[in-house]
Gaussian input, Z-matrix of N, CA and C with variables (Angstrom, degrees):
# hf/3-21g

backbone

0 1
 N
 C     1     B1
 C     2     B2     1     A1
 N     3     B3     2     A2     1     D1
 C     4     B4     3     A3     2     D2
 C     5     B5     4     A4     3     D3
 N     6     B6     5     A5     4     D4
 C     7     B7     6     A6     5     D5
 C     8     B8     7     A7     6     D6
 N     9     B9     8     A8     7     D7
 C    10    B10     9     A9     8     D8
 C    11    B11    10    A10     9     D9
 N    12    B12    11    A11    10    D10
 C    13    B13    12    A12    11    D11
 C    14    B14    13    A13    12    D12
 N    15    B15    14    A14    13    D13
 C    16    B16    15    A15    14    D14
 C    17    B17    16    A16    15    D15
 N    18    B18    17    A17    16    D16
 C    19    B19    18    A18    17    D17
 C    20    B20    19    A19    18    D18
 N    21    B21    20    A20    19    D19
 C    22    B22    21    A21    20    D20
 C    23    B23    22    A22    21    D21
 N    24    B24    23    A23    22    D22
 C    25    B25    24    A24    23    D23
 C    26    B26    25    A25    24    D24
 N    27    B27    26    A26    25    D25
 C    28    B28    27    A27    26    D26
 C    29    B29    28    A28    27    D27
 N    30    B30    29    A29    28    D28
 C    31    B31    30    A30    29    D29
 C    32    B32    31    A31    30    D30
 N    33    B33    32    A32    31    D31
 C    34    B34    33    A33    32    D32
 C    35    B35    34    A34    33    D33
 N    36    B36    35    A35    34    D34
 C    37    B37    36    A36    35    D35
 C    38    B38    37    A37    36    D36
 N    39    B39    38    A38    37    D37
 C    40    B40    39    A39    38    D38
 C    41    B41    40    A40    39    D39
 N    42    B42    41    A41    40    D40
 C    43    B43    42    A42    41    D41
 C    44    B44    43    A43    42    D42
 N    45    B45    44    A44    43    D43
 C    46    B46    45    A45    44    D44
 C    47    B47    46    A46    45    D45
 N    48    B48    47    A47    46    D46
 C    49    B49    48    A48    47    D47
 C    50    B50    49    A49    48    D48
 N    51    B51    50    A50    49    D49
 C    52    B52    51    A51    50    D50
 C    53    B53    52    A52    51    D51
 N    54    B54    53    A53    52    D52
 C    55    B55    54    A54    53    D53
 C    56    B56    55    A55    54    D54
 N    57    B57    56    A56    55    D55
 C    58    B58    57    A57    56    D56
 C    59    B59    58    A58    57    D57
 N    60    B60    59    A59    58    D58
 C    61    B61    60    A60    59    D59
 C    62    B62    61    A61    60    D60
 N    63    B63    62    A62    61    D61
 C    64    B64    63    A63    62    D62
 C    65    B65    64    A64    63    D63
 N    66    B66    65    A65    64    D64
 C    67    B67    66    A66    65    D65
 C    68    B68    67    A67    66    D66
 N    69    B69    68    A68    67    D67
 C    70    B70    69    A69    68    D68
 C    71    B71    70    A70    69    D69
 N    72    B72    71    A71    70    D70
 C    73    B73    72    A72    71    D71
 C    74    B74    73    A73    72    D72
 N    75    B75    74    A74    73    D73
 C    76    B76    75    A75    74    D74
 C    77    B77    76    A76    75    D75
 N    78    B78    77    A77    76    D76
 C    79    B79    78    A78    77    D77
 C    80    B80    79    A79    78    D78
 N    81    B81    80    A80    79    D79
 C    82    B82    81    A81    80    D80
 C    83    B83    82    A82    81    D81
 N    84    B84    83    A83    82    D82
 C    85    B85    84    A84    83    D83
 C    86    B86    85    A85    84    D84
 N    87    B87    86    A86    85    D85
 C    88    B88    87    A87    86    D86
 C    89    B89    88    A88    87    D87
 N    90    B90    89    A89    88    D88
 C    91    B91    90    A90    89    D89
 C    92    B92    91    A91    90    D90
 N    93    B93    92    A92    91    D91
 C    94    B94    93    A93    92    D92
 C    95    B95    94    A94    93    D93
 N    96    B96    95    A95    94    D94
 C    97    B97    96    A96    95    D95
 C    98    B98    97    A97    96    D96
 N    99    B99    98    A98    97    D97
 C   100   B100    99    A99    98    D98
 C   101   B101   100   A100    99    D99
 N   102   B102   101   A101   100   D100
 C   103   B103   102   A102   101   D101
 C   104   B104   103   A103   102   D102
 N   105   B105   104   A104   103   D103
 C   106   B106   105   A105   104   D104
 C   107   B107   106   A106   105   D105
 N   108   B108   107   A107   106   D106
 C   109   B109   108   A108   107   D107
 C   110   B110   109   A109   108   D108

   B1=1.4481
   B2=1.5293
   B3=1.0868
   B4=1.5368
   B5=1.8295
   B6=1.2182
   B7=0.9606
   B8=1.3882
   B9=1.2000
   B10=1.7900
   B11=1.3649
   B12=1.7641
   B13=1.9893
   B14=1.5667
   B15=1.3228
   B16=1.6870
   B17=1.6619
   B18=1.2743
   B19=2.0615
   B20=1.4540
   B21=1.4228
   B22=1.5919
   B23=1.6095
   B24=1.9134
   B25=1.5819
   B26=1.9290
   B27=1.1248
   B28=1.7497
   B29=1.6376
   B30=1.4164
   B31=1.8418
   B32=1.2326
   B33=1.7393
   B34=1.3254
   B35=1.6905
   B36=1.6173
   B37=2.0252
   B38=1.4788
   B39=1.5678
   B40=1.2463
   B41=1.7082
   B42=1.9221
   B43=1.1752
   B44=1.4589
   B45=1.6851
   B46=1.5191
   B47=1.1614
   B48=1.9168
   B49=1.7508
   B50=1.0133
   B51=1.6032
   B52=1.3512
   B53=1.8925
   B54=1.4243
   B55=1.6078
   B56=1.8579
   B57=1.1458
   B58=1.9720
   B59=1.3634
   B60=0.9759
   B61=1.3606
   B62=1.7686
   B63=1.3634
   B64=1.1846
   B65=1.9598
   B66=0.5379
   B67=1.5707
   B68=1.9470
   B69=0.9573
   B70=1.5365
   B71=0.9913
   B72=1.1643
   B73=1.5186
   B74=1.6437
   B75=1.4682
   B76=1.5183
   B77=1.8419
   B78=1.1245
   B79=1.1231
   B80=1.1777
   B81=1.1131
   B82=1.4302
   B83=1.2698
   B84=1.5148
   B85=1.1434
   B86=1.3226
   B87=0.9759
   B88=1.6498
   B89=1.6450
   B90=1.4303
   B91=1.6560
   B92=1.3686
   B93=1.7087
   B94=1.4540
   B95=1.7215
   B96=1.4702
   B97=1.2989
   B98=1.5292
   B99=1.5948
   B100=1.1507
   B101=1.7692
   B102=0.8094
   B103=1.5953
   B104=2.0059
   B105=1.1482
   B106=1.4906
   B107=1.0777
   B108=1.2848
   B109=1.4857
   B110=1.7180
   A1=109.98
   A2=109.80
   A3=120.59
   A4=109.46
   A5=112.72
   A6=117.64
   A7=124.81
   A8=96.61
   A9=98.57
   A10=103.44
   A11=109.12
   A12=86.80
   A13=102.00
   A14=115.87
   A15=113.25
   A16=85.28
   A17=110.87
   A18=113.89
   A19=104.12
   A20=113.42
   A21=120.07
   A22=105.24
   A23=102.29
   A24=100.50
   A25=128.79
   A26=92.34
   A27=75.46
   A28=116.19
   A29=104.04
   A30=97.78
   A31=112.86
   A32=119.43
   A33=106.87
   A34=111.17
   A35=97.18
   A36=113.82
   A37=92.47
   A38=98.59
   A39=99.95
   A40=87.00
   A41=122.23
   A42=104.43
   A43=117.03
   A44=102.36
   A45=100.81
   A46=111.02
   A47=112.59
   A48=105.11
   A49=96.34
   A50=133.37
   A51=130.28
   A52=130.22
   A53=89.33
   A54=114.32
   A55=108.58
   A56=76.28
   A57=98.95
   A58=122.31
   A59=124.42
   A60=126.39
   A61=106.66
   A62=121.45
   A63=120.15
   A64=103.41
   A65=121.26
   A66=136.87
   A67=111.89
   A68=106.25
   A69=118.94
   A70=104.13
   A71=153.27
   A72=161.06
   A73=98.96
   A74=119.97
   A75=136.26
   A76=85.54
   A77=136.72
   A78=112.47
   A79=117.61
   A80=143.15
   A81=158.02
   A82=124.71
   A83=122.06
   A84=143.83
   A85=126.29
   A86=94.03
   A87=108.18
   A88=115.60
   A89=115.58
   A90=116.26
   A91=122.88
   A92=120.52
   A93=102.11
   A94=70.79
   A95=112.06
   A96=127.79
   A97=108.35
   A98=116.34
   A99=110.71
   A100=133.74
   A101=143.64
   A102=127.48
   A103=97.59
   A104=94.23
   A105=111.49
   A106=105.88
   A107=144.11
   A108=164.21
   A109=114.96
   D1=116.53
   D2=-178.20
   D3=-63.75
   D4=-24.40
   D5=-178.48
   D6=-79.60
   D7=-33.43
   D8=-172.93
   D9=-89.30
   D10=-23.38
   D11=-175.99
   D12=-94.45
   D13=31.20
   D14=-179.51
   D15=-97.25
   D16=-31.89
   D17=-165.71
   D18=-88.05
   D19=-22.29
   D20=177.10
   D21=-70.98
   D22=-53.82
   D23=160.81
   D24=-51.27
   D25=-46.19
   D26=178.09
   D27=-94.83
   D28=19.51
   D29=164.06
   D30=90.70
   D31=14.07
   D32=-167.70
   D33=-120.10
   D34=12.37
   D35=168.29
   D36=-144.54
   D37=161.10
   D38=177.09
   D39=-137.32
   D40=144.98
   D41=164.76
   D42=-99.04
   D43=155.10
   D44=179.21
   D45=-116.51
   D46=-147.30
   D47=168.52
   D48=-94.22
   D49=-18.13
   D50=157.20
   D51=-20.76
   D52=-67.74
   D53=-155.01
   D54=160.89
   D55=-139.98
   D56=173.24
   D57=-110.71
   D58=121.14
   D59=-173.42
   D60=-125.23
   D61=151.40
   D62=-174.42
   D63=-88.40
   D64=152.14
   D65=177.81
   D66=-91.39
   D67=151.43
   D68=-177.47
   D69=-73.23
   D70=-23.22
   D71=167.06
   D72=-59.83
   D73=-41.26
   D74=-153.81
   D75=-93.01
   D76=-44.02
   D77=170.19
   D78=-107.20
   D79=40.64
   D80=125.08
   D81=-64.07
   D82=-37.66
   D83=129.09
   D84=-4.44
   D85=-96.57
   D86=-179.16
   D87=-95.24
   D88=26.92
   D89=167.36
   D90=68.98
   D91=45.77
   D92=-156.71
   D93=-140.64
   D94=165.84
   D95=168.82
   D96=-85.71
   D97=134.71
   D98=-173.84
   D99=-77.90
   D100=133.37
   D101=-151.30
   D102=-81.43
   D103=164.98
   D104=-177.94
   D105=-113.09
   D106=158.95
   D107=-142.20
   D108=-137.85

């Protein structure tokens, strides 16, 4: 997906063994509180 490793490149997903997860940078970003796990 061209898309997700352009957001992996600018820091705003990170991958896990999960999946994709957004990064603290990614909601810092865009003004949102970050979720907890």
């Amino acid at each position: 997906m061209f898309m997700s490793r352009f957001l992996i490149q600018k820091g705003f997903i990170e991958r896990t063994p999960r999946g994709r997860k957004a990064t603290a940078y990614a909601y810092e970003h865009f003004g949102k509180n970050e979720k907890r796990d």
